[in-house]
C-alpha positions as CSV (number, residue, x, y, z in Angstrom):
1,X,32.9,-15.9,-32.5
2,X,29.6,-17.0,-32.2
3,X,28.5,-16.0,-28.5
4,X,29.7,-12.8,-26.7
5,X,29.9,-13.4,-22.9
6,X,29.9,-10.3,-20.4
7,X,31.1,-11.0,-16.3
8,X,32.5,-8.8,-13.3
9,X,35.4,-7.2,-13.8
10,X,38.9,-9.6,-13.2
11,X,36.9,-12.7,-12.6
12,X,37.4,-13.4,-16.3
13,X,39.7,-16.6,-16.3
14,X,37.4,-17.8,-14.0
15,X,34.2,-16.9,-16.2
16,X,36.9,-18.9,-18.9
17,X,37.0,-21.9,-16.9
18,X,33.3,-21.8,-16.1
19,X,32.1,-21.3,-19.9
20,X,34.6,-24.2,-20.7
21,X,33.3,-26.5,-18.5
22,X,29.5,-25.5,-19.2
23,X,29.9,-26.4,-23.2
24,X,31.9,-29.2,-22.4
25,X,29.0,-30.3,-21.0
26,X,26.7,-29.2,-23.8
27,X,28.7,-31.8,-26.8
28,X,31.5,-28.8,-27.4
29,X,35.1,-30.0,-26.2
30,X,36.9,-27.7,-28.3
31,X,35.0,-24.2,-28.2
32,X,37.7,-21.5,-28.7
33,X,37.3,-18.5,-26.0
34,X,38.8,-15.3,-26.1
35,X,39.4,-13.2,-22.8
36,X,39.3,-9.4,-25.0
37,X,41.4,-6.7,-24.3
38,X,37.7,-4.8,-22.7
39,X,37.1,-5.9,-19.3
40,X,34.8,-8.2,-18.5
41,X,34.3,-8.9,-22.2
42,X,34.8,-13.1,-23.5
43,X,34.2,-14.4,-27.0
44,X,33.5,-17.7,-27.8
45,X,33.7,-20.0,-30.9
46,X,31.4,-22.9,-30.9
47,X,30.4,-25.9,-33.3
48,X,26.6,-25.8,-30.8
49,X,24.3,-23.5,-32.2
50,X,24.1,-20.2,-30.1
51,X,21.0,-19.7,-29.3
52,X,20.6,-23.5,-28.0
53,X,23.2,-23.2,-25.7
54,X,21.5,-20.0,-24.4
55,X,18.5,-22.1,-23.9
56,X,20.3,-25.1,-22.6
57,X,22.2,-22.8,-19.9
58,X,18.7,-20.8,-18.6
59,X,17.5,-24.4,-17.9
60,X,20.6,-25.1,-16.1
61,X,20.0,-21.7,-13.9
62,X,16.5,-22.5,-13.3
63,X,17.0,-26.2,-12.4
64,X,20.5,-25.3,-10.4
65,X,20.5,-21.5,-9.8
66,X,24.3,-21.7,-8.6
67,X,25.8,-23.8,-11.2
68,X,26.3,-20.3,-13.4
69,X,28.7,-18.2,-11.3
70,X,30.7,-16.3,-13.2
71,X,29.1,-15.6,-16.6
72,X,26.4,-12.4,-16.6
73,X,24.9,-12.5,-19.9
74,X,25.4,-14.3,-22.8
75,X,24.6,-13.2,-26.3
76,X,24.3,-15.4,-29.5
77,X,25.7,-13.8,-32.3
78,X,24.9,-14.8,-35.8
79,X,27.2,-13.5,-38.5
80,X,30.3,-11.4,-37.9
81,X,31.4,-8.3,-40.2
82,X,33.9,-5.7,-39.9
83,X,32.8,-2.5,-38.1
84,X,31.9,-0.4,-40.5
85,X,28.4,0.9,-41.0
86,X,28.1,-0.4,-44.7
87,X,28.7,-3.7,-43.8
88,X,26.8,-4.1,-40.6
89,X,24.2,-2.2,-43.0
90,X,24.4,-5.2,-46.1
91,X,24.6,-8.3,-43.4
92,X,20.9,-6.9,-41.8
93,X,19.8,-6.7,-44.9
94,X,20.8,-10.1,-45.7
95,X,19.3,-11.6,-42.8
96,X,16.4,-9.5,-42.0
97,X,14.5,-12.4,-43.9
98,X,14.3,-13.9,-40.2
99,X,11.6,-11.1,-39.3
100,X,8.3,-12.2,-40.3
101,X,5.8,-9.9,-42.1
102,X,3.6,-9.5,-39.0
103,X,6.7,-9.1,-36.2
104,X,7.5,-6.0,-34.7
105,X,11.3,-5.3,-34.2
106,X,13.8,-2.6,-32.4
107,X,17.0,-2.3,-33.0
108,X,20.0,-2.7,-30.2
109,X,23.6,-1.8,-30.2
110,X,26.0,-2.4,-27.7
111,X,29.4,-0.7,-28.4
112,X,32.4,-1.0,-27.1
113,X,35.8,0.9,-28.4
114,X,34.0,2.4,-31.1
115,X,33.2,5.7,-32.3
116,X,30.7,4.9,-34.8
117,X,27.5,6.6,-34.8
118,X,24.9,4.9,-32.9
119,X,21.9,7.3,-34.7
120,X,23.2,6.7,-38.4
121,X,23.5,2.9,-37.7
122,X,19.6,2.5,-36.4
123,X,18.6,5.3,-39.8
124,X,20.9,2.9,-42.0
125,X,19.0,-0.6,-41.2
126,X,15.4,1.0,-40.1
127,X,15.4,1.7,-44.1
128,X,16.2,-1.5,-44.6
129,X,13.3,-3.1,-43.1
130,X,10.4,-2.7,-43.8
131,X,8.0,-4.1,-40.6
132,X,7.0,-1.8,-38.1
133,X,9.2,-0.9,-34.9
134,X,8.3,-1.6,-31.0
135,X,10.4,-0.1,-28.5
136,X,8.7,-1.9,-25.7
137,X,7.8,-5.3,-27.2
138,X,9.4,-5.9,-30.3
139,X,8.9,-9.8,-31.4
140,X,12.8,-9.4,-32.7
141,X,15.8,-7.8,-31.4
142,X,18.3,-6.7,-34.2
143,X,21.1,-6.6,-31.8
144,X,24.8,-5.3,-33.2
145,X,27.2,-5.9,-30.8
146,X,30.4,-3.8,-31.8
147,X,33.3,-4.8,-30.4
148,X,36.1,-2.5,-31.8
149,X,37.0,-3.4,-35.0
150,X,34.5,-6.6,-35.4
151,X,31.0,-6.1,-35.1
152,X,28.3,-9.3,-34.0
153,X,25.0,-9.5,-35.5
154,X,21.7,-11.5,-34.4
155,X,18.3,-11.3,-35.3
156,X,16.6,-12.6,-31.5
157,X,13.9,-13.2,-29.5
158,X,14.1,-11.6,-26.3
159,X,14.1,-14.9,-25.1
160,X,17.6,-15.7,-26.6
161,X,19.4,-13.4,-24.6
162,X,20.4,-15.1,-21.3
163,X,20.8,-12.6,-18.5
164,X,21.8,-15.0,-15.9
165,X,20.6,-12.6,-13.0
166,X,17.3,-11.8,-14.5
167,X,16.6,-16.1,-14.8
168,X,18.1,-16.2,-11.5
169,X,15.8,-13.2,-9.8
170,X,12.7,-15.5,-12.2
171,X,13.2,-18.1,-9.9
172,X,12.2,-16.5,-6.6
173,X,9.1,-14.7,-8.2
């Protein structure tokens, strides 16, 4: 899985069918999508890297605001590990190379049937880098997105997140 996908509750076949189409579009004709067991939760495998797809699909929102109906947000994920604090602990290490000496950063996790701790995971990685922290402004999101037993990982621009109703509400400012 390389993008996690979020939309209303029961409407995900149809968020299926409209994530299909959409990277079919993009040069994918075989991404592999998941409808999870947690409602309103998709997965997706694709050969297109995730964070140009998020790109590509805001400028679809802003240039056709209605031709993303189902889909809510969609998140790019970078490297998946099990969910267990060590490991989500070694992969940020690993990739928080992608933070430059001068960014900021904050750390964001999203989890879903879990019962890790939230607290020890943010003292775990915090140790691990070294930059200074901004709540409000960071330059980099370390986002773990925990779903269950497999946990996503990116390293993001605030930017690389597409919340479709947040483009969409962009639009009419």
């Amino acid at each position: 899985m390389n993008l996690i996908i979020t939309c209303a509750r029961h409407l995900e076949p149809e968020t299926e069918e409209e994530l299909m189409s959409i990277l079919d579009d993009l040069g994918d004709s075989e991404p592999k999508i998941t409808i999870t067991n947690m409602s309103g939760i998709l997965t997706a495998e694709t050969k297109l890297d995730p964070i140009e797809i998020v790109k590509k699909i805001k400028e679809m929102v802003l240039d056709e605001p209605w031709s993303v109906r189902y889909c809510l947000r969609i998140i790019p994920i970078q490297k998946i590990v099990e969910s267990q604090i060590d490991e989500i602990e070694k992969a940020v290490s690993e990739m928080s190379k992608q933070i430059l000496d001068d960014e900021t950063y904050r750390i964001s996790i999203e989890k879903r049937n879990s019962d890790l701790s939230s607290k020890e995971i943010i003292t775990k990685i915090a140790n691990q880098i070294k930059n200074k922290v901004s709540l409000e402004f960071p330059d980099r999101i370390v986002l773990i997105e925990i779903l269950g037993n497999k946990t996503g990982i990116s390293i993001l621009k605030k930017s690389d997140v597409l919340s479709i109703e947040k483009t969409k509400r962009s639009i009419s400012e």
